[in-house]
N, C-alpha and C positions, 0 to 999 in steps of 0.2 A: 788215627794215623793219616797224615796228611798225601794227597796223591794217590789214593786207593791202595801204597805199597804196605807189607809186612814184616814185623821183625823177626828175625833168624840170627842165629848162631851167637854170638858174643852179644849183641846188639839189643837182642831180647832181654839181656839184663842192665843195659846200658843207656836203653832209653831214658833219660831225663835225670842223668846223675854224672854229671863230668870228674866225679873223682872215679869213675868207672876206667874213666877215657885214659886219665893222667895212669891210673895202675895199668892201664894195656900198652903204655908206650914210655914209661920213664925208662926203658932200659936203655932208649934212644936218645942223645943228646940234644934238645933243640925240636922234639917233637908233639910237647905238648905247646910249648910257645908259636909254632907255627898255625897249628891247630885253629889258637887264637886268632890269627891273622887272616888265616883264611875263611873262618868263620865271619868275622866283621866285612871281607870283601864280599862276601855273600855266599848260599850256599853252595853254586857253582861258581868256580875263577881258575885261570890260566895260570901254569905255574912260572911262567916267567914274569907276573906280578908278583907271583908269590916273591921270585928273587929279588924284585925291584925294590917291593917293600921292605922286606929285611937286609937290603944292602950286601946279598951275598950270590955268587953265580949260582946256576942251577944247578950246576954237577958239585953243590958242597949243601944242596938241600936233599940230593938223593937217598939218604940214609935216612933222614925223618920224613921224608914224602912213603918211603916203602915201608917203614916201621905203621903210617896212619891205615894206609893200606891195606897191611898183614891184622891188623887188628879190626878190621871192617871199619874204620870211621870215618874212612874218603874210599872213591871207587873213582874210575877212568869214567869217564862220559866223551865219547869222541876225543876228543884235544884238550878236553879240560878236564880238571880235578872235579867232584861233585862229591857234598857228604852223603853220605849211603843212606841215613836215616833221617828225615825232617827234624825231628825232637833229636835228637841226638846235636844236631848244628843249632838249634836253639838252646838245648842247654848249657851247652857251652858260651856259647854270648850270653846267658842269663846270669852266668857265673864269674863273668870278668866283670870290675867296678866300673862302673860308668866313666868316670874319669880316664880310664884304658881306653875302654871303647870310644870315647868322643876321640881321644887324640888320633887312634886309629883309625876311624873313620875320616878326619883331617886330611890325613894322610892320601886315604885311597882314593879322596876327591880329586887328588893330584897327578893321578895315574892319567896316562892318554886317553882322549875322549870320555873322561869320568867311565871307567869300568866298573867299577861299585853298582851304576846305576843301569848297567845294564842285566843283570842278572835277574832273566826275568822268575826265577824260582823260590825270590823272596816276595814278599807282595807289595802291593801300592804303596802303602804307607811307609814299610821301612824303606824301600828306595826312594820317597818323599825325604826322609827324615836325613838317612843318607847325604843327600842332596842340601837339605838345606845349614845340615852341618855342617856339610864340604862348604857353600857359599860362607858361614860365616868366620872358618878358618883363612879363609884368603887375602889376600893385602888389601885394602878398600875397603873393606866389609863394614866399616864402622859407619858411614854414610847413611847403611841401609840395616845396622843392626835390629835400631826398632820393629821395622817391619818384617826381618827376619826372624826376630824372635818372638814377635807375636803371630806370626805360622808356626813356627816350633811348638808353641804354647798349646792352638788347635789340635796340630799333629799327634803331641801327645798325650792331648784329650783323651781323643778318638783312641788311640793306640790302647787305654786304661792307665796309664801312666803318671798319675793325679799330681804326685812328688813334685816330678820332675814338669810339668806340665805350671804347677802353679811356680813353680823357683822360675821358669820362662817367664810366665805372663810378670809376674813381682819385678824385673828387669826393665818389661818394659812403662810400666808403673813407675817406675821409681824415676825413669829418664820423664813424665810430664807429656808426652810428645801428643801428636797426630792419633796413635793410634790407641790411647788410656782408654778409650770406652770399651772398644772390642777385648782387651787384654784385662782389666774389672770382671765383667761375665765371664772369660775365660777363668780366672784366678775366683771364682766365686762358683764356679762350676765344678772343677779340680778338689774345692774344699766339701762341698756337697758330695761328688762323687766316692772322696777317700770318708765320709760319717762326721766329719770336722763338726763339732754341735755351734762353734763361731758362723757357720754356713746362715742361719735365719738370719740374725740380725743385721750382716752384713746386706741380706736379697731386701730385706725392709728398707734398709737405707737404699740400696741403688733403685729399688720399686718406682722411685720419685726421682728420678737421672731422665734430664729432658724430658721433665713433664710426663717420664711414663713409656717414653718412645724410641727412647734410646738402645744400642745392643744390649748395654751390662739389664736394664731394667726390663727387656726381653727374658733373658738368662734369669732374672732374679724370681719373675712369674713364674717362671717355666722350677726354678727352683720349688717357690713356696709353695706351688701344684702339687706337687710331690708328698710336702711335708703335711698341706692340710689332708689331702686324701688319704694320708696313712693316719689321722688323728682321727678320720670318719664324719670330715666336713666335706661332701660331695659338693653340695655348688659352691661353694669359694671356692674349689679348687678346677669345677670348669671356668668359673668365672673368669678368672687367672689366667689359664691360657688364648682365653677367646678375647679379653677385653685386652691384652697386651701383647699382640702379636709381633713380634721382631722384624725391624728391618733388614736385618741379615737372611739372607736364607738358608744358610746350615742350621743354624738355629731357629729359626721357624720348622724349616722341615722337622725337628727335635720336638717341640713342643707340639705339633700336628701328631706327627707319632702315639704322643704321651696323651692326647686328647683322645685318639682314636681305641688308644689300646683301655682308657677306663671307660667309655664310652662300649667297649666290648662288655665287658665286667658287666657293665649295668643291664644289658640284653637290649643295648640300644643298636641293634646292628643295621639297620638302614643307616643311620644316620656313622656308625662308623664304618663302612664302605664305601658311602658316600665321599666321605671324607677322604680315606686315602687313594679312589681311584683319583679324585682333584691332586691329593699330595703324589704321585706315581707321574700325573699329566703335567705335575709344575717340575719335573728335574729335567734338568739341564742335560746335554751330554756327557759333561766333565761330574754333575752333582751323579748321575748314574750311576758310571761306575763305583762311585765310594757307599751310594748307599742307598740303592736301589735294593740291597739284600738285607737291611733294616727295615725297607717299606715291606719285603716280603714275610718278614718272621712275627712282624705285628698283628699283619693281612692272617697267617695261618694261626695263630693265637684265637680271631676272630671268629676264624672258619672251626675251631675246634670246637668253642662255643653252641656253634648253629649246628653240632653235631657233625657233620661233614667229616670227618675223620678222613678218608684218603685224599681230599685237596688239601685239606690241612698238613699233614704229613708230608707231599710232595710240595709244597711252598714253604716247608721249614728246613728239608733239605736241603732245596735251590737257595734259601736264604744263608742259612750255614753255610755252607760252599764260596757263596759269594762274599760274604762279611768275611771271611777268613783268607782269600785270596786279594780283596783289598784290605784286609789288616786290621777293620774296622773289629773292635771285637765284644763289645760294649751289650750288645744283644746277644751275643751267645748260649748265656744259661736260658734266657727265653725261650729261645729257640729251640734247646735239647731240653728244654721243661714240654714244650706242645708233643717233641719225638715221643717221650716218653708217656705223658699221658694217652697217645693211641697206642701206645705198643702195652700197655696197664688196660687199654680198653679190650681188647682183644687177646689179653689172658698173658701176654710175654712179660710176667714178672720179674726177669732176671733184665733180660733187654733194658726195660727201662729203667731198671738200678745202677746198670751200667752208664747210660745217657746220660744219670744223677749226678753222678760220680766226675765225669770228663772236669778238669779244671782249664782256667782260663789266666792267663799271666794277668798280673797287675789287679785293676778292678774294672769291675763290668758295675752294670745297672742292676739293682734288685732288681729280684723276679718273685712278686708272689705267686705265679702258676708253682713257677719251682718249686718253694715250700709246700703248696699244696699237695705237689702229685707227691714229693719228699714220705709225705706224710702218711698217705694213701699207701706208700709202698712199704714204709713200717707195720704199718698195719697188716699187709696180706702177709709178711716176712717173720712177724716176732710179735704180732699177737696185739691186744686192745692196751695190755698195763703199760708195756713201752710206748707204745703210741700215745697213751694219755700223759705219761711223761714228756715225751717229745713235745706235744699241745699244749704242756703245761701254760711255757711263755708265748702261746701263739697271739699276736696284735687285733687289734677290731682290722686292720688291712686285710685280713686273710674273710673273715665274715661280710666284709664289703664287698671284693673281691671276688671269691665264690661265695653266692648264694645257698646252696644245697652246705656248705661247710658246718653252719652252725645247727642242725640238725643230726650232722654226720659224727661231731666233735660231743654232744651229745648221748650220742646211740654207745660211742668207743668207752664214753668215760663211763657210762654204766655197765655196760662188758668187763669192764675193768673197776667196779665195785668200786670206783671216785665222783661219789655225789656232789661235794664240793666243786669240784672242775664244771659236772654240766649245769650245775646253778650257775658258776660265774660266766660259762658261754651265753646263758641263758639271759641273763643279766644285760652284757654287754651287749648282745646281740637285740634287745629291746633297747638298751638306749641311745645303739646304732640307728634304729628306727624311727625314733621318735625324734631325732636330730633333725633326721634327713625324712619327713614327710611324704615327700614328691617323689621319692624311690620304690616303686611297688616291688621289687627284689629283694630290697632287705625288710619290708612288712611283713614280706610272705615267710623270708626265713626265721623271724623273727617268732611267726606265731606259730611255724611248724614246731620250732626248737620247745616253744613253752609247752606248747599242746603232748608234743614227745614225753616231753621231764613229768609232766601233771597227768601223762598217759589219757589223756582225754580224745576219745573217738570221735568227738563231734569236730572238732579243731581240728583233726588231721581231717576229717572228709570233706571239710572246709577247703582248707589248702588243695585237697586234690583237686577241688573242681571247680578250684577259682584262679589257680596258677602254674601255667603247664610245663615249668622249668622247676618245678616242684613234685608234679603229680604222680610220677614212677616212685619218687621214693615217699611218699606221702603214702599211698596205698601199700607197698610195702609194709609200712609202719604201720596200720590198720590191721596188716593180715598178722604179723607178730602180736598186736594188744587182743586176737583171735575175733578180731572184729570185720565180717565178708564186707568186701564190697558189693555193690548191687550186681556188677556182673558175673558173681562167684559160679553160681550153677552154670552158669555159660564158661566160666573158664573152667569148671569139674569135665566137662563135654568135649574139650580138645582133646588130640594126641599129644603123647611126650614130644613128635619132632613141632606141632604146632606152638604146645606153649614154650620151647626151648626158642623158635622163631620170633615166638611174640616180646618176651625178654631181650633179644639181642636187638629186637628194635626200640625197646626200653630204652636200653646201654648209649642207642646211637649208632647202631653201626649202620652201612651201607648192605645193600642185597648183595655185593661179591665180599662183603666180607663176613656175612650172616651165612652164604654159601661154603664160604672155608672151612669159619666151625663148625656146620651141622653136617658137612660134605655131598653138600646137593650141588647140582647147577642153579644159576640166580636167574634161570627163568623157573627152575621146579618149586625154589624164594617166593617169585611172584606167585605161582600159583597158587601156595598157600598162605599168602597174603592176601587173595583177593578172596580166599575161602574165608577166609577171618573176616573181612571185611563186612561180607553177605550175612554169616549170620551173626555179627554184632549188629549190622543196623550203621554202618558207619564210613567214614570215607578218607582219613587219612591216618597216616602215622600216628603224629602227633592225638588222635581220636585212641587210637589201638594202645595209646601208652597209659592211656587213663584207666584203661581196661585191664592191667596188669596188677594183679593184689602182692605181688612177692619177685626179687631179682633173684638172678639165679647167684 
């Protein structure tokens, strides 16, 4: 729910269904059409536009302004009218045909000093869009159509809006002009964005558009990056973003992003922080606001990685927040993929089902976190058979991606009595490996997953103590094959609250949130952390994790 607000009364059932809307007010003539009106001038607007617009006084709109009213779907805000519920004013403009809505918006461009565009309670992007609909409605417009519609094109890129995003850029394609390169990448972007399988061949051909250096042959890298990382070609597809960096910079900062966020994946994380505090220190003022809260949900993705659970969690917030207040929305499910795998780490399984579930208009970017924690959260809910079903179609992306997955996808499918499924994890996840050499992440998950399936003890205590993004659940699997690790008699010697301590620092968690669950204070944490510590012989976390034979 947008704004912190809550639904109540009628509205609780009306959230994001306008034929809700039209049964609360048809008994009023002229009350669901206003509705519309008022929706496309934004969610707050004055109702003497309201009467400008529909060419009627205000005392002959009284009777469907108070019909909207009585049924909760506009409320007084000082002097203006405001829809009462965020999703409520979006569904209804999601539900009138676009061809409504552009002419309407035409229209409200028209209003004194453009009011459409003041409404600051829509965000950036629709009073961008707004805005540049109003411009191309107006007498002259044709002069500047081109380059009006190849911002349209961008706008509703960003926006998720692939359709209508490539019907723009193809406009101004078809006119030849000035701007065909930007409006190429744009229209090859849109097509990759919506699955279009025309997307490769077209990014092949523009790859070689000015020698390479062109926007569209930026965008077409920045495309086939995509395509070979999800086929389990790791360096073609850094290669791709590093050897052809855009001279655009929305688009560069896109492909930074996309570099940063596999460069996460791979546990290369100096090098991807490095990265984005450089892409955080190249934006602009204006690049800022649009998408300063894309640099953050990437950044917490990273941070969720390195364990870090509550900076993670507060930079996917900030980032949510911000991408949705500029409009940009394209990183969302990322964003509420990282929410939810700390709220999954820290035992709030319903929370993070929740998180799962939120949709997002139009299309966004895959997210394999998303499938991932998706997946994870089948699991604690409905048990290993569904799960293994769910896994059935999972891609080498998600075993590239997470590391510990093909181990995990393994462990589920023999819970769930399908040796088939973990042979073929097992399979692909070697031939992941053997592709990609230079990857010691997928080596390691590679030889967990076989040593697992073949149950061989030596191969798991291998991986424990050769790869520490492995080693928790490696020894795990040791203590189930009832094979000790060497420091068993030493972990038979803790307390219930020590080794329940030493698990949660398996997990990742931080000492105030190791503190929450065991209901200590996170200096009484340290305490008996630094007891652990003394008589293991040892000096950090990461040491302590090696020493854990079983998660909780």
């Amino acid at each position: 729910m947008g704004h912190g607000e809550s639904d109540s009364g009628w509205a609780a059932g009306a959230v994001g269904d306008p034929e809700r809307v039209r049964d609360a007010v048809r008994a009023t003539p002229g009350a669901w059409p206003l509705a519309q009106v008022a929706a496309v001038v934004g969610r707050t607007c004055r109702i003497a536009d309201l009467a400008e617009l529909t060419g009627q006084r205000v005392a002959q709109l009284l009777g469907a302004v108070d019909a909207l009213l009585a049924a909760d779907v506009l409320e007084w805000a000082g002097d203006d009218l405001r829809f009462r519920h965020e999703r409520v004013w979006t569904a209804v403009l999601d539900a009138m045909p676009r061809a409504l809505r552009d002419a309407l918006t035409a229209d409200c461009a028209r209003l004194p000093a453009g009011r459409v565009a003041a409404d600051r309670s829509a965000d950036e992007l629709t009073r961008s869009l707004a805005l540049v609909r109003g411009a191309l409605a107006r007498p002259g417009a044709a002069r500047h159509a081109d380059d009006l519609h190849g911002l349209l094109a961008n706008l509703l890129l960003l926006q998720g809006d692939a359709t209508a995003a490539r019907a723009a850029a193809e406009r101004v394609l078809a006119a030849s002009g000035r701007p065909a390169d930007e409006a190429a990448g744009t229209r090859l972007a849109a097509l990759a964005l919506a699955g279009d399988r025309r997307a490769e061949a077209l990014a092949e051909a523009l790859l070689t558009t000015d020698g390479g250096a062109g926007v569209s042959a930026g965008v077409a890298a920045l495309v086939l990056a995509d395509l070979r990382w999800r086929r389990g070609a790791v360096a073609e597809a850094l290669r791709l973003l590093r050897r052809h960096e855009s001279p655009a910079p929305h688009w560069r900062l896109w492909q930074r992003l996309a570099l940063a966020d596999k460069l996460g994946s791979l546990r290369r994380l100096d090098e991807a922080h490095a990265l984005l505090r450089a892409t955080r220190d190249d934006l602009g003022p204006r690049q800022r606001d649009c998408y300063e809260g894309c640099v953050d949900i990437v950044e917490a993705a990273v941070l969720l990685v390195a364990g870090r659970l509550d900076d993670a969690a507060a930079l996917a917030e900030r980032g949510l927040a911000a991408t949705r207040d500029a409009g940009v929305l394209l990183l969302v499910p990322h964003a509420l993929a990282v929410l939810a795998a700390v709220a999954l780490r820290t035992g709030d399984v319903d929370r993070a089902a929740t998180l799962l579930a939120e949709t997002v208009p139009g299309h966004a970017l895959r997210s394999t976190l998303h499938d991932w924690v998706s997946l994870l959260v089948t699991a604690r809910r409905y048990g290993p058979e569904r799960t293994a079903a769910a896994a059935a179609s999972t891609g080498s992306v998600l075993l590239l991606a997470e590391p510990a997955a093909a181990a995990w996808l393994v462990r589920t499918a023999t819970a769930a009595d399908d040796p088939d499924l973990a042979r073929r994890v097992v399979t692909a996840t070697e031939r992941l490996a053997a592709a990609n050499p230079a990857v010691p992440t997928v080596a390691a998950a590679a030889a967990h997953a076989r040593a697992l399936l073949d149950r061989d003890a030596a191969g798991l205590a291998a991986v424990a103590h050769t790869d520490p993004w492995a080693a928790a659940l490696a020894r795990r699997d040791l203590a189930d094959l009832g094979e000790p690790a060497e420091s068993h008699q030493a972990w038979d010697s803790f307390s219930g609250v020590e080794r329940a301590i030493a698990r949660l620092v398996a997990e990742g968690m931080t000492n105030r949130q190791i503190a929450t669950r065991v209901r200590l204070s996170p200096h009484t944490v340290n305490y008996h952390l630094r007891g652990l510590f003394r008589r293991l012989g040892i000096s950090s976390r990461a040491e302590l994790v090696r020493h854990v034979p079983a998660m909780a």
